[in-house]
N, C-alpha and C positions, 0 to 999 in steps of 0.2 A: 503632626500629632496623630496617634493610631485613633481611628473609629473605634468605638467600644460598641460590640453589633448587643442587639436585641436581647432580652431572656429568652424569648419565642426563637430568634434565629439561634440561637447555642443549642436549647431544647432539639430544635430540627436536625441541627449538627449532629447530634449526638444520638436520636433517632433514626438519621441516615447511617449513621456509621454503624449502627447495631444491626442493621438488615439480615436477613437471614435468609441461605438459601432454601431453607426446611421452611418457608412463608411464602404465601402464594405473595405476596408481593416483591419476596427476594427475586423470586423464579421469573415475574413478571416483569421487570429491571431487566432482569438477565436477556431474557428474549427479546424485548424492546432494543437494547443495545445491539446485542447479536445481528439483527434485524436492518438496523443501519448500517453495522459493518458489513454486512453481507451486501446491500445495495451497492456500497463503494465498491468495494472487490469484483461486484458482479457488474459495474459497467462500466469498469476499464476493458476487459475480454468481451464484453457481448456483444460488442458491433462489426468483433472483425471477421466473422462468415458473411454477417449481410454487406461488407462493400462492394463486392460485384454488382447487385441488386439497387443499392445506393448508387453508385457510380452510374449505372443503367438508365434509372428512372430522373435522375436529378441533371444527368448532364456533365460528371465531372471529370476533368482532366488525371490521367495519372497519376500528373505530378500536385495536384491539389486535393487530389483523394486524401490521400495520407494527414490533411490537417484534421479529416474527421478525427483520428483518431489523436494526433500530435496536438491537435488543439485542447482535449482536454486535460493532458497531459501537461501542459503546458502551465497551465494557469493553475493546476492542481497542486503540484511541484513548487509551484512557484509562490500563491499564498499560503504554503500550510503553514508557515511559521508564524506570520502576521494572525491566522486565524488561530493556531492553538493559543497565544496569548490572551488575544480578546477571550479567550474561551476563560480564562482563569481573572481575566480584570476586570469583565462584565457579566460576567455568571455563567454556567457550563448551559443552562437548557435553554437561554437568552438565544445564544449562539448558536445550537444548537434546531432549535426551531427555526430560526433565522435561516441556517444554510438547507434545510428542507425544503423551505416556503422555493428559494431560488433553484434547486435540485427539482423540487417536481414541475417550478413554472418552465423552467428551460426544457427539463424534460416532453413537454406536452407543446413546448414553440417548436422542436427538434422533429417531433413526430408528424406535425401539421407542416412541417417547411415546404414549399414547393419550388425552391430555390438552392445550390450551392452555397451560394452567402451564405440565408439564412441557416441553413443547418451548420454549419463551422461557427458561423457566430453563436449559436445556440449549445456546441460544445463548448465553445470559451467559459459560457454562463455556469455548464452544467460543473466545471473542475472547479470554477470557485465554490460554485456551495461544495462539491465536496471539501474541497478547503475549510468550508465553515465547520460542518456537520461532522470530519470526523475526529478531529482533536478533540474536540468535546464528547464526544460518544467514547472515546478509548478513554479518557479522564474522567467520566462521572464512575466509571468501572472501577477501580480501585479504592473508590471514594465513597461508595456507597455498599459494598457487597464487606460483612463481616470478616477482617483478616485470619489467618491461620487456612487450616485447610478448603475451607467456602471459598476463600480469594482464589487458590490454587484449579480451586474447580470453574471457577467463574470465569479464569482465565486461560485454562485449558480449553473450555466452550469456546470461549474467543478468538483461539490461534486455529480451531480445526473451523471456523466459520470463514477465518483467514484463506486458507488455503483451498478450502473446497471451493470458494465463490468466484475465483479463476477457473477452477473447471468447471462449474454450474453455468456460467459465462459464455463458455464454450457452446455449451447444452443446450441454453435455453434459445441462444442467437440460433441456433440452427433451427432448433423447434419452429421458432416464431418466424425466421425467413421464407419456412417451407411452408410454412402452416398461412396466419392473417398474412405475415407481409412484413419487411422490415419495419414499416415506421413503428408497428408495436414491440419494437428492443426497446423503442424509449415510453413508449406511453406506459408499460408494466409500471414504470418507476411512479408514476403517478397514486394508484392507489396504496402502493407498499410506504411512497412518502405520508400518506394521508391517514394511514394507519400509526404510523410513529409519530406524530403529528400530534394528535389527539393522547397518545401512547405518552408524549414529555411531558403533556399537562398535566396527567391523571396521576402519574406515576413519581415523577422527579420534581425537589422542592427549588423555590425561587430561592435563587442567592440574592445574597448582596452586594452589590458594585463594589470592587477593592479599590477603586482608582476615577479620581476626575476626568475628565476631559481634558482640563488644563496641564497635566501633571501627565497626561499621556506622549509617549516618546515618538513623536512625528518624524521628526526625521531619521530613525531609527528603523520605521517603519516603511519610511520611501526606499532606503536604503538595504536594507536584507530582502524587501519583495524584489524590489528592480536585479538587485545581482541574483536568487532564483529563478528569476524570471531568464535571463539572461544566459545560465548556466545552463539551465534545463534545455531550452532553444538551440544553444548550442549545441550539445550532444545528440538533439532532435535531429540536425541538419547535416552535423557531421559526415553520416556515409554519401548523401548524398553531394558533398560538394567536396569532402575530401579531409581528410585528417590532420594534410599537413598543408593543408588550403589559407592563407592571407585570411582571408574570412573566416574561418573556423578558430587560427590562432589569435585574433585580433577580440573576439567575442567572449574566447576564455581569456585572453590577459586583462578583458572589461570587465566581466566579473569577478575576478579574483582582485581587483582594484577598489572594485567598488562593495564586497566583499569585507576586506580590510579596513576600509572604511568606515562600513558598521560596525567592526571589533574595535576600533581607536573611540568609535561614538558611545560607544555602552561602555566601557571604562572608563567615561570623563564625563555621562550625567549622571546625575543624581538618580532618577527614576530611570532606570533604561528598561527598554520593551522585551529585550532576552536579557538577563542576569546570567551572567556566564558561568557563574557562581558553582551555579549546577552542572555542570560539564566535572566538577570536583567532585561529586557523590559517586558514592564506589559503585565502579560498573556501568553507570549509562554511557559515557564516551565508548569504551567498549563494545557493549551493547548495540550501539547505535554503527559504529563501524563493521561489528559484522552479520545485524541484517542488511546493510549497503551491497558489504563484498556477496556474502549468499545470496540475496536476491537477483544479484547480480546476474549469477549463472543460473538462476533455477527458472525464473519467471519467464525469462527468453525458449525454455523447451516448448510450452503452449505454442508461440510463434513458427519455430521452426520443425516441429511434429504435426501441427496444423496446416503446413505447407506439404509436409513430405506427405501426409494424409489423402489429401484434398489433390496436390499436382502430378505424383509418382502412384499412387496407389487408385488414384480415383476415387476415392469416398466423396458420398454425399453429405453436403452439410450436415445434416441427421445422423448419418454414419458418423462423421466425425464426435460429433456433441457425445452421441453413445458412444464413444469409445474412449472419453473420457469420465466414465462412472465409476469405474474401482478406484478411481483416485477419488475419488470424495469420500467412498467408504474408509479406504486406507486413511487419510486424514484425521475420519473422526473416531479411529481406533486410537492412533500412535497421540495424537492429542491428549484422549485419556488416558491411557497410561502415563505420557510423560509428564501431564497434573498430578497425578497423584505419587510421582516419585522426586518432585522436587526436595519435600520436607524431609525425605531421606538423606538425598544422594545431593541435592541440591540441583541448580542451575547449567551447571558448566559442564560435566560429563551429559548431560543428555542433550546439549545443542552440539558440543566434540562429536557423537557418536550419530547422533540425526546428520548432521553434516555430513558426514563422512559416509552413510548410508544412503544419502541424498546422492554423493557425488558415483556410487555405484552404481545406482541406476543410472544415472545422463553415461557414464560409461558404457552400460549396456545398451542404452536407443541410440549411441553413436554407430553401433556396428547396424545401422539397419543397411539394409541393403535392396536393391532400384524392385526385386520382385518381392517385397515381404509380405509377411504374413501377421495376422495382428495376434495368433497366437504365440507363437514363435519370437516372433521381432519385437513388439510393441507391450504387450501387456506384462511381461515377467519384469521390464524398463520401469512401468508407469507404478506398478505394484510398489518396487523396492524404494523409489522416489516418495510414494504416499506415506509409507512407514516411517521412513527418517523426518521427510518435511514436516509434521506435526510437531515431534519435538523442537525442532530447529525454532517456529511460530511461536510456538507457546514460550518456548523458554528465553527467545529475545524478547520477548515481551514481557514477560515475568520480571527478567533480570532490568528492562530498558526502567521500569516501575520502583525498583525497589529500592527503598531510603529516600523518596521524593515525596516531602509533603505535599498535601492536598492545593496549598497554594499555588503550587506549581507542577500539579501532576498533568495540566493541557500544555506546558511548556516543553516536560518529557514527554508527552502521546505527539507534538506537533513533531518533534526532532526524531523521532524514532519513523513516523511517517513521512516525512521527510527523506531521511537516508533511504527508505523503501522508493521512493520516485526515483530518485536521483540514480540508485543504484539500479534499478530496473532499467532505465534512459541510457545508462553509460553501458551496462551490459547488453545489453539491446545492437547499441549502435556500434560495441568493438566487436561482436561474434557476426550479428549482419556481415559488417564487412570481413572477415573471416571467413565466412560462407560465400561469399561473394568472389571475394580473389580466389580461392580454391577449385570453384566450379570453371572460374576462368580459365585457371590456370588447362583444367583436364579438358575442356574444348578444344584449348589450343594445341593444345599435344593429338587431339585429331581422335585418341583413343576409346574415348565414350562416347555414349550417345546421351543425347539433352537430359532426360531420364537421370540417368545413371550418375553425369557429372551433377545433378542437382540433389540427387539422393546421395552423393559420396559430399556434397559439401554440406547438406543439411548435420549429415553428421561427423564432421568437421565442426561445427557450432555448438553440437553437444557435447561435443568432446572435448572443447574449450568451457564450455559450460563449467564440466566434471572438474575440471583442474582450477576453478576460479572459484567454486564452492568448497571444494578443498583449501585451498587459501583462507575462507570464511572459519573453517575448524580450527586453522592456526591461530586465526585472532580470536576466537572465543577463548583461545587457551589463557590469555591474557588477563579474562574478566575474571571478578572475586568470585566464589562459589556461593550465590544467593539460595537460603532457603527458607528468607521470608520475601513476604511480597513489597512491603512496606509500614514503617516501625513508624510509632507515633511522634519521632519527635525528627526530623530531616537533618539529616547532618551539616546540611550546608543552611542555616536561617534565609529565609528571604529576604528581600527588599521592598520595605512596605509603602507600596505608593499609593496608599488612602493619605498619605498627608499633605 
């Protein structure tokens, strides 16, 4: 039997949903969220200038370094889906506060660590609360900012805080390594948590629980966390142990087993914890496959431009960080504009043509070459990457949103962030290894020098990039041409598990 909510919770409903961005409280919403997203975005990249430094002072092996960062990865990937539901069955700022509280405590266990352990175990901590914090952060956004054109702007802010806070990432790790010291990449997160914190109280209303606890889908839950969990690892491990390694294949046939699984489990309960239902609404499966594929190739340039920077050119952390600044502006150019040409043109020619602008640049910082020049070589690359990428953001996100009632809009923010790990991890781990055999390959042949074969395979990975972001425009060709954001009434009804 459905709950019949409050006159005061309908009131709030319908309060929330009128928000305006022309209201200092619209505006105040707006940046509060922003604000979260940016923390998530911004400390997946901020640590990877300081592991030298990390490495140095803590003691860590080579081959264990890498969990700083895979760690967070890991768990991050791996609960969002469990997390964006909660987000929609226990209330979006419940959750939300929640993955905070965990985000700044691990944060400030991470910066205090005086051990290897404790700092990996302290990343593990830090990916779940992202887990918590940002399903819920990308779903109260659609749910609360007035549709029509505010939604378009709202979410245009969204996609260039997206994009910029992998290069602010870049930025601020170098700032703060050279500057205090690594351990504050993670204490920053402390007052920015504490600021949003206070920011979900003042600002965003208390929902109502949709769902018991008894009527909650447990084994559903054990079930699609462990095969993320499992999936993600895998791809994590991949280069290094080999692609077509017993263990590597043994770990995707686990998850893909266990996977299927949870698709036979949620088509035979009653209450299941994803409804798949939605994977039916025009355009999120789409949506959802090619931020995967584009992410795929774009997210890996940081990596391998951050190498070619830092190993063939010699930049300094700082140097590095500043040289990627015209990508944040380019961002929060191509972002606004392509918000406010949705309600025109729609969805679908502007993530086609962002793509496709994206993959021009990764074509041009492929040709970099062992003596380059950051005018010449690097910034005409990162420029044309910044233009496209914006639309590309905004517009899988726009389109991942649209026709997904409020019921279930943490269930599209989980899936859509989701595809973004997954695809990051897998793109990651096939151009890695792309880079890798190729540099080989020119050692052996005797003809370069270390230099040169690392600078000819970094761009070998961006030029695998280019062609796998291109792939990402094919499928968007696929998706409906959205040019609303989301329409009151969801094409697919939910499943209502308050009974």
């Amino acid at each position: 039997m459905t709950a019949t909510p409050h006159p005061d919770d309908r009131f709030a409903e319908r309060r929330q949903e009128a928000t305006s961005l022309g209201s200092r409280r619209g505006i105040a919403i707006l940046l509060l969220l922003s604000l979260v997203q940016f923390m998530d975005i911004l400390d997946a990249s901020i640590l990877n200038i300081a592991l030298p430094s990390i490495k140095h002072d803590l003691g860590f092996s080579q081959q264990s370094l890498q969990w700083v960062v895979d760690g967070y990865i890991l768990t991050y990937g791996g609960f969002l889906l469990l997390g964006a539901r909660m987000a929609d069955l226990l209330g979006r700022r419940l959750v939300l506060v929640t993955g905070l509280v965990v985000f700044a405590g691990s944060s400030l266990a991470g910066g205090l660590a005086h051990s290897s352990s404790l700092l990996v175990g302290a990343r593990f901590a830090q990916g779940l609360g992202a887990a918590l914090l940002s399903p819920a952060a990308v779903s109260t956004l659609p749910t609360t900012v007035r549709a029509g054109r505010e939604r378009h702007t709202a979410l245009g802010v969204w996609g260039a805080v997206s994009g910029l806070g992998g290069a602010a990432g870049v930025l601020f790790g170098g700032l703060l390594t050279e500057g205090p010291g690594w351990r504050w990449v993670l204490f920053v997160n402390v007052p920015l948590s504490a600021v949003a914190f206070l920011g979900a109280f003042a600002l965003l209303r208390r929902e109502r629980i949709r769902a018991r606890l008894a009527s909650f889908d447990a084994l559903g839950a054990i079930l699609v966390t462990s095969g993320m969990l499992l999936v993600v690892y895998a791809l994590v491990k991949a280069p290094d142990v080999g692609w077509s390694a017993a263990r590597t294949i043994a770990e995707l046939t686990g998850a893909a087993v266990i996977l299927i699984a949870f698709v036979v489990n949620e088509l035979r309960v009653a209450n299941p914890l994803i409804p798949l239902s939605i994977l039916r609404v025009r355009g999120v499966a789409v949506a959802d496959a090619t931020q995967l594929v584009a992410v795929g190739g774009f997210v890996p340039m940081f990596f391998f431009l951050t190498l070619y920077m830092q190993t063939v050119l010699h930049y300094s952390p700082i140097q590095t960080g500043l040289a990627y600044l015209p990508l944040t502006g380019g961002f929060i150019i191509s972002s606004a504009i392509a918000s406010q040409l949705f309600a025109r043109i729609g969805t679908k020619p502007v993530i086609v043509a962002g793509a496709v602008i994206v993959a021009g640049g990764l074509y041009w910082l492929s040709r970099i070459p062992v003596d380059g020049s950051y005018l010449a070589d690097i910034l005409p690359g990162v420029l044309v990457v910044s233009l496209g990428g914006g639309g590309v953001f905004v517009g899988v996100t726009t389109a991942a949103n649209a026709g997904v009632g409020e019921e279930r809009a943490g269930l599209a923010a989980g899936l859509l962030n989701t595809s973004q790990q997954v695809g990051t991890a897998l793109g990651l781990a096939v151009l890695s290894a792309l880079a890798t055999a190729h540099t080989t390959k020119l050692l052996r042949a005797g003809h370069d020098t270390v230099a040169e074969a690392a600078a000819h395979g970094y761009g070998r990975a961006l030029l695998g990039g280019a062609v796998i972001v291109l792939a990402g425009s094919a499928v968007a060709m696929l998706a409906p041409n959205t040019r609303q954001t989301a329409p009151a009434v969801e094409e697919q009804p939910a499943i209502d598990l308050a009974a």
